[in-house]
C-alpha positions in Angstrom: 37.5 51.5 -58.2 40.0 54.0 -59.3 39.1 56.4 -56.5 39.5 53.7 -53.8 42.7 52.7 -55.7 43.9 57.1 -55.0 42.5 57.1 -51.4 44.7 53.7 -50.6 47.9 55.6 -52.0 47.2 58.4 -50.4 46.8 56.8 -47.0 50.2 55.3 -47.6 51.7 58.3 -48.4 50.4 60.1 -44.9 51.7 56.9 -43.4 55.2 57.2 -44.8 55.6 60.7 -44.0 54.5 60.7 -40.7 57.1 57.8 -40.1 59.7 59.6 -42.0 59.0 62.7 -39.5 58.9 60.7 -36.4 62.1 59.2 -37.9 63.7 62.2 -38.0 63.0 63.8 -35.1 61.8 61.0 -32.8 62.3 62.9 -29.2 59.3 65.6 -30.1 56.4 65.2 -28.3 58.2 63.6 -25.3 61.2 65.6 -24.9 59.2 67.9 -23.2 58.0 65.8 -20.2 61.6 64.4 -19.8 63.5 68.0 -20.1 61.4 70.4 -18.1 62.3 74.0 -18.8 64.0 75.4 -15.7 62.7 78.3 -13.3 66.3 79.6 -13.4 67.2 82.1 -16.2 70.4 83.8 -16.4 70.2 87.7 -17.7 72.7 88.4 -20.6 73.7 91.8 -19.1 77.0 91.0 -20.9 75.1 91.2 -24.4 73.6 94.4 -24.1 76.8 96.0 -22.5 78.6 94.5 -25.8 75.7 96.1 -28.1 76.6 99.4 -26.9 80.5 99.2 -26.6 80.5 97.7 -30.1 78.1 100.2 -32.0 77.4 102.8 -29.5 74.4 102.1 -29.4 72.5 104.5 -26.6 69.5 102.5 -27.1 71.6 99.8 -25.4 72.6 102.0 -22.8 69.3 103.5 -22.0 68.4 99.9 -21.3 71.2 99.9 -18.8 70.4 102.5 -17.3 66.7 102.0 -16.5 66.3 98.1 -16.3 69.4 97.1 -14.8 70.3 100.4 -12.9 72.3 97.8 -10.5 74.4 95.7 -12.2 75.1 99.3 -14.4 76.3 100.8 -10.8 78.0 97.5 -9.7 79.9 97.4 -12.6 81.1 100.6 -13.7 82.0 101.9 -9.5 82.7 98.7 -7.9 84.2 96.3 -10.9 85.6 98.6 -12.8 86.5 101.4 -10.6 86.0 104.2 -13.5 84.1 106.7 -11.2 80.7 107.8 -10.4 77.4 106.4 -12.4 76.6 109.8 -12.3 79.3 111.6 -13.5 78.8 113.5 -17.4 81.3 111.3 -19.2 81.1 108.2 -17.2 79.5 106.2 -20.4 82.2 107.7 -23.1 84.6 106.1 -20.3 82.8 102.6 -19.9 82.7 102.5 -23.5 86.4 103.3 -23.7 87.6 101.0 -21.4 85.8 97.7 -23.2 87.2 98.9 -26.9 90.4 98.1 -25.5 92.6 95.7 -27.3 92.8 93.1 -24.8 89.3 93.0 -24.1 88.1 92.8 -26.9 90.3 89.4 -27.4 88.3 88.4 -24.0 84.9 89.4 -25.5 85.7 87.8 -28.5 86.4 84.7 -26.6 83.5 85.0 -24.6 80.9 85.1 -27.6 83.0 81.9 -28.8 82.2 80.0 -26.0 79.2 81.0 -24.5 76.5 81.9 -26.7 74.3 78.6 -24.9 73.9 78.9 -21.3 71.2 76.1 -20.3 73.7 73.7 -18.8 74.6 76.4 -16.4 70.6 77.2 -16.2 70.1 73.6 -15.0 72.6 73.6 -12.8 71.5 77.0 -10.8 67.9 75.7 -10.9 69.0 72.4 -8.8 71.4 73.9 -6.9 68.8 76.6 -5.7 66.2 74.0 -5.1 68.1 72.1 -2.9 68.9 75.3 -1.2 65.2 76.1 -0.8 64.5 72.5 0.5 66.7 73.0 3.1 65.7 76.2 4.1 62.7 77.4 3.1 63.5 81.1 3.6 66.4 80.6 1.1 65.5 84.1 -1.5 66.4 82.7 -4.9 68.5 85.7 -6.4 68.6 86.8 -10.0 71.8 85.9 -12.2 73.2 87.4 -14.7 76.4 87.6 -17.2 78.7 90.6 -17.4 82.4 91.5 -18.7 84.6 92.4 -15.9 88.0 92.7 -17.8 89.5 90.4 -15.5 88.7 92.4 -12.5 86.2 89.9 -10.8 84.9 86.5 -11.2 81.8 86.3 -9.2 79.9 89.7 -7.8 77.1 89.3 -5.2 74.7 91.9 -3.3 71.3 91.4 -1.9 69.3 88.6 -4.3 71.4 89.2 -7.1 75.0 87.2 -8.5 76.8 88.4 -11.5 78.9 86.0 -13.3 82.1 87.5 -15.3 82.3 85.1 -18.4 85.9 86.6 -19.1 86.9 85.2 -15.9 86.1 81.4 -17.3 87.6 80.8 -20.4 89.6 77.9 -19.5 92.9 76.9 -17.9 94.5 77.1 -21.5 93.2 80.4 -22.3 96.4 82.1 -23.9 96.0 85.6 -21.9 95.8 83.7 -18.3 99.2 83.1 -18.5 100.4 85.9 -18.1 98.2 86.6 -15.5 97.2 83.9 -13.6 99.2 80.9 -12.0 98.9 77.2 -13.1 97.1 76.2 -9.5 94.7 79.4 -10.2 93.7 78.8 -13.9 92.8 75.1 -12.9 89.7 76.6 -11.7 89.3 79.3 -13.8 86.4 76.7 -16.0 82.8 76.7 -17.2 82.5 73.7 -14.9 83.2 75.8 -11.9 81.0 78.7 -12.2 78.0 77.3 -10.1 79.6 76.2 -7.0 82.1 79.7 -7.3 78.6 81.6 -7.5 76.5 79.4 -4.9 79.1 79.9 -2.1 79.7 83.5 -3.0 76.2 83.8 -2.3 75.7 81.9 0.3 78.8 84.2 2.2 78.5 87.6 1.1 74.6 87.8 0.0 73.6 89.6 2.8 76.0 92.9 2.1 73.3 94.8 0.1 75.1 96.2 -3.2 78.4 94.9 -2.1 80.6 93.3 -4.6 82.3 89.8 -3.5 85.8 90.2 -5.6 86.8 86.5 -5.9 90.5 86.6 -4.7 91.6 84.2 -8.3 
Protein backbone atom coordinates (compact mmCIF):
# COMPACT_ATOMS: atom_id res chain seq x y z
CA UNK A 1 0.00 0.00 0.00
CA UNK A 2 2.68 2.41 1.06
CA UNK A 3 4.66 1.78 -2.07
CA UNK A 4 1.72 2.40 -4.39
CA UNK A 5 0.96 5.38 -2.16
CA UNK A 6 5.22 6.68 -3.24
CA UNK A 7 4.81 5.71 -6.94
CA UNK A 8 1.26 7.85 -7.09
CA UNK A 9 3.37 10.94 -5.59
CA UNK A 10 5.90 10.45 -7.62
CA UNK A 11 3.90 10.35 -10.84
CA UNK A 12 2.52 13.64 -9.72
CA UNK A 13 5.64 15.15 -9.16
CA UNK A 14 6.97 14.21 -12.92
CA UNK A 15 3.66 15.53 -13.88
CA UNK A 16 4.05 18.94 -12.20
CA UNK A 17 7.41 19.43 -13.43
CA UNK A 18 7.10 18.63 -16.79
CA UNK A 19 4.10 21.28 -16.80
CA UNK A 20 6.16 23.70 -14.88
CA UNK A 21 8.87 23.25 -17.78
CA UNK A 22 6.51 23.43 -20.61
CA UNK A 23 5.21 26.51 -18.67
CA UNK A 24 8.19 28.09 -18.75
CA UNK A 25 9.47 27.65 -21.90
CA UNK A 26 6.39 26.65 -23.97
CA UNK A 27 7.82 27.52 -27.64
CA UNK A 28 10.59 24.52 -27.42
CA UNK A 29 9.95 21.71 -29.46
CA UNK A 30 8.07 23.77 -32.03
CA UNK A 31 9.95 26.82 -32.33
CA UNK A 32 12.07 25.05 -34.52
CA UNK A 33 9.60 24.08 -37.30
CA UNK A 34 8.18 27.78 -37.23
CA UNK A 35 11.74 29.63 -37.23
CA UNK A 36 13.85 27.71 -39.66
CA UNK A 37 17.54 28.63 -39.32
CA UNK A 38 18.61 30.63 -42.42
CA UNK A 39 21.14 29.62 -45.29
CA UNK A 40 22.50 33.18 -44.99
CA UNK A 41 25.24 33.79 -42.39
CA UNK A 42 27.02 36.99 -42.16
CA UNK A 43 31.06 36.73 -41.37
CA UNK A 44 32.12 38.98 -38.29
CA UNK A 45 35.24 40.12 -40.14
CA UNK A 46 34.68 43.23 -37.94
CA UNK A 47 35.30 40.99 -34.73
CA UNK A 48 38.53 39.58 -35.52
CA UNK A 49 39.88 42.89 -37.01
CA UNK A 50 38.80 44.39 -33.41
CA UNK A 51 40.62 41.32 -31.59
CA UNK A 52 43.82 42.38 -33.13
CA UNK A 53 43.59 46.23 -32.95
CA UNK A 54 42.55 45.92 -29.35
CA UNK A 55 45.19 43.31 -27.98
CA UNK A 56 47.48 42.88 -30.88
CA UNK A 57 46.79 39.94 -31.20
CA UNK A 58 48.79 38.33 -34.35
CA UNK A 59 46.85 35.31 -33.91
CA UNK A 60 44.00 37.51 -35.04
CA UNK A 61 45.89 38.79 -37.87
CA UNK A 62 47.22 35.62 -39.09
CA UNK A 63 43.62 34.75 -39.43
CA UNK A 64 43.33 37.77 -41.62
CA UNK A 65 45.66 37.08 -43.51
CA UNK A 66 45.11 33.51 -44.59
CA UNK A 67 41.16 33.07 -44.37
CA UNK A 68 39.97 36.31 -45.48
CA UNK A 69 43.08 37.39 -47.61
CA UNK A 70 40.17 39.64 -49.49
CA UNK A 71 38.33 41.46 -47.36
CA UNK A 72 42.16 42.01 -45.60
CA UNK A 73 43.20 43.61 -49.22
CA UNK A 74 39.81 45.37 -49.69
CA UNK A 75 40.03 46.92 -46.63
CA UNK A 76 43.34 48.12 -45.86
CA UNK A 77 44.09 49.40 -50.07
CA UNK A 78 40.73 50.21 -51.16
CA UNK A 79 38.76 51.41 -47.81
CA UNK A 80 41.27 52.61 -46.11
CA UNK A 81 43.77 53.76 -48.45
CA UNK A 82 46.96 53.05 -45.99
CA UNK A 83 49.12 51.41 -48.79
CA UNK A 84 50.09 48.09 -50.05
CA UNK A 85 48.94 44.57 -48.17
CA UNK A 86 52.26 43.82 -48.82
CA UNK A 87 54.22 46.43 -47.54
CA UNK A 88 56.59 45.57 -43.98
CA UNK A 89 54.68 47.90 -41.68
CA UNK A 90 51.33 47.85 -43.28
CA UNK A 91 49.71 45.92 -40.08
CA UNK A 92 51.53 48.30 -37.28
CA UNK A 93 49.68 51.02 -39.69
CA UNK A 94 46.11 49.23 -39.79
CA UNK A 95 46.48 48.81 -36.24
CA UNK A 96 47.27 52.47 -35.76
CA UNK A 97 44.69 53.83 -37.66
CA UNK A 98 41.66 51.82 -35.65
CA UNK A 99 43.29 52.89 -32.03
CA UNK A 100 42.36 56.20 -33.02
CA UNK A 101 40.20 58.19 -30.71
CA UNK A 102 37.34 58.60 -32.81
CA UNK A 103 37.09 55.16 -33.87
CA UNK A 104 37.21 53.70 -31.21
CA UNK A 105 33.95 55.78 -30.03
CA UNK A 106 32.54 54.17 -33.44
CA UNK A 107 33.70 50.59 -32.49
CA UNK A 108 32.54 51.14 -29.21
CA UNK A 109 29.23 51.99 -30.62
CA UNK A 110 29.26 49.24 -32.92
CA UNK A 111 29.69 46.41 -30.19
CA UNK A 112 26.62 48.32 -28.50
CA UNK A 113 24.41 47.77 -31.06
CA UNK A 114 25.20 44.94 -32.99
CA UNK A 115 26.38 42.12 -31.18
CA UNK A 116 22.93 40.05 -32.72
CA UNK A 117 22.72 39.94 -36.39
CA UNK A 118 19.83 37.32 -37.22
CA UNK A 119 17.30 39.92 -38.24
CA UNK A 120 19.66 41.15 -40.86
CA UNK A 121 20.47 37.14 -41.49
CA UNK A 122 16.68 36.76 -42.30
CA UNK A 123 16.45 39.46 -44.23
CA UNK A 124 19.53 38.57 -46.68
CA UNK A 125 18.32 34.93 -46.84
CA UNK A 126 14.72 36.18 -48.34
CA UNK A 127 15.98 38.83 -50.18
CA UNK A 128 18.59 36.39 -51.93
CA UNK A 129 15.91 33.77 -52.45
CA UNK A 130 13.68 35.92 -54.27
CA UNK A 131 16.66 36.82 -56.27
CA UNK A 132 17.47 33.26 -57.04
CA UNK A 133 13.67 32.64 -57.94
CA UNK A 134 13.92 35.06 -60.44
CA UNK A 135 16.96 34.19 -61.88
CA UNK A 136 18.26 31.11 -61.32
CA UNK A 137 21.83 32.03 -62.25
CA UNK A 138 21.71 34.67 -59.38
CA UNK A 139 25.42 33.54 -57.35
CA UNK A 140 24.51 34.12 -53.74
CA UNK A 141 27.68 36.08 -52.39
CA UNK A 142 29.23 35.85 -48.96
CA UNK A 143 28.61 38.81 -46.38
CA UNK A 144 30.34 39.94 -43.94
CA UNK A 145 30.91 42.96 -41.27
CA UNK A 146 33.87 45.25 -41.22
CA UNK A 147 34.94 48.82 -39.62
CA UNK A 148 35.51 51.30 -42.38
CA UNK A 149 36.00 54.45 -40.20
CA UNK A 150 33.46 56.19 -42.01
CA UNK A 151 35.13 55.70 -45.30
CA UNK A 152 32.37 53.32 -46.93
CA UNK A 153 29.06 51.91 -46.22
CA UNK A 154 28.63 49.09 -48.42
CA UNK A 155 31.80 47.29 -50.41
CA UNK A 156 31.11 44.76 -53.20
CA UNK A 157 33.43 42.57 -55.66
CA UNK A 158 32.78 39.37 -57.29
CA UNK A 159 30.31 37.06 -54.82
CA UNK A 160 31.27 38.91 -51.89
CA UNK A 161 29.39 42.39 -49.88
CA UNK A 162 31.01 43.87 -46.98
CA UNK A 163 28.78 45.82 -44.69
CA UNK A 164 30.60 48.81 -42.54
CA UNK A 165 28.59 48.72 -39.16
CA UNK A 166 30.13 52.22 -38.35
CA UNK A 167 28.36 53.50 -41.20
CA UNK A 168 24.78 52.54 -39.45
CA UNK A 169 24.56 53.73 -36.17
CA UNK A 170 21.58 55.72 -36.48
CA UNK A 171 20.40 59.15 -37.63
CA UNK A 172 21.00 60.49 -33.94
CA UNK A 173 24.37 59.09 -33.69
CA UNK A 174 26.32 62.14 -32.10
CA UNK A 175 29.47 62.01 -34.47
CA UNK A 176 27.17 62.12 -37.80
CA UNK A 177 26.59 65.45 -37.21
CA UNK A 178 29.37 66.71 -37.88
CA UNK A 179 29.76 64.84 -40.77
CA UNK A 180 26.78 63.95 -42.40
CA UNK A 181 23.58 66.04 -43.41
CA UNK A 182 20.11 65.66 -41.83
CA UNK A 183 18.63 64.13 -45.45
CA UNK A 184 21.87 61.71 -45.41
CA UNK A 185 21.73 60.42 -41.73
CA UNK A 186 17.99 59.55 -42.41
CA UNK A 187 19.30 56.60 -44.02
CA UNK A 188 22.26 56.02 -42.36
CA UNK A 189 19.89 52.90 -40.13
CA UNK A 190 20.08 49.21 -39.26
CA UNK A 191 16.80 49.08 -41.27
CA UNK A 192 18.55 50.10 -44.35
CA UNK A 193 21.44 47.89 -44.67
CA UNK A 194 19.80 45.09 -46.84
CA UNK A 195 18.35 47.01 -49.63
CA UNK A 196 21.80 49.49 -49.50
CA UNK A 197 23.77 45.93 -49.88
CA UNK A 198 21.21 44.14 -52.32
CA UNK A 199 21.37 46.93 -54.91
CA UNK A 200 25.03 47.50 -54.44
CA UNK A 201 25.24 44.11 -55.46
CA UNK A 202 23.05 43.87 -57.85
CA UNK A 203 25.16 47.09 -59.80
CA UNK A 204 28.64 46.73 -59.10
CA UNK A 205 29.00 42.80 -58.41
CA UNK A 206 30.45 42.07 -61.50
CA UNK A 207 33.74 44.40 -60.95
CA UNK A 208 35.93 41.54 -59.49
CA UNK A 209 37.71 43.02 -56.28
CA UNK A 210 36.32 46.41 -56.90
CA UNK A 211 35.00 48.37 -53.97
CA UNK A 212 31.44 50.11 -54.47
CA UNK A 213 32.03 53.38 -52.15
CA UNK A 214 28.40 54.33 -51.25
CA UNK A 215 28.41 58.18 -52.10
CA UNK A 216 26.44 58.88 -48.15
Amino acid sequence: MKRKIILSVLVILLCAVGVWSWLAKPWEGWLSDDQPETETTIDRFDRLLDEYVSLGSYTALHRMNTQYPTETKLLIENVLELGAIDEPDIEKRLRTYYLDSTVQVLLDEVHRQYGDLSDLERDFDHAFKELKHKDPSFRVPHVYTQISCLNQSIVVGDTLIGISLDKYLGADFPLYREYYSEEQRQQMNRSAIVSDAVSAYLQYGKLNDHPFSNPR
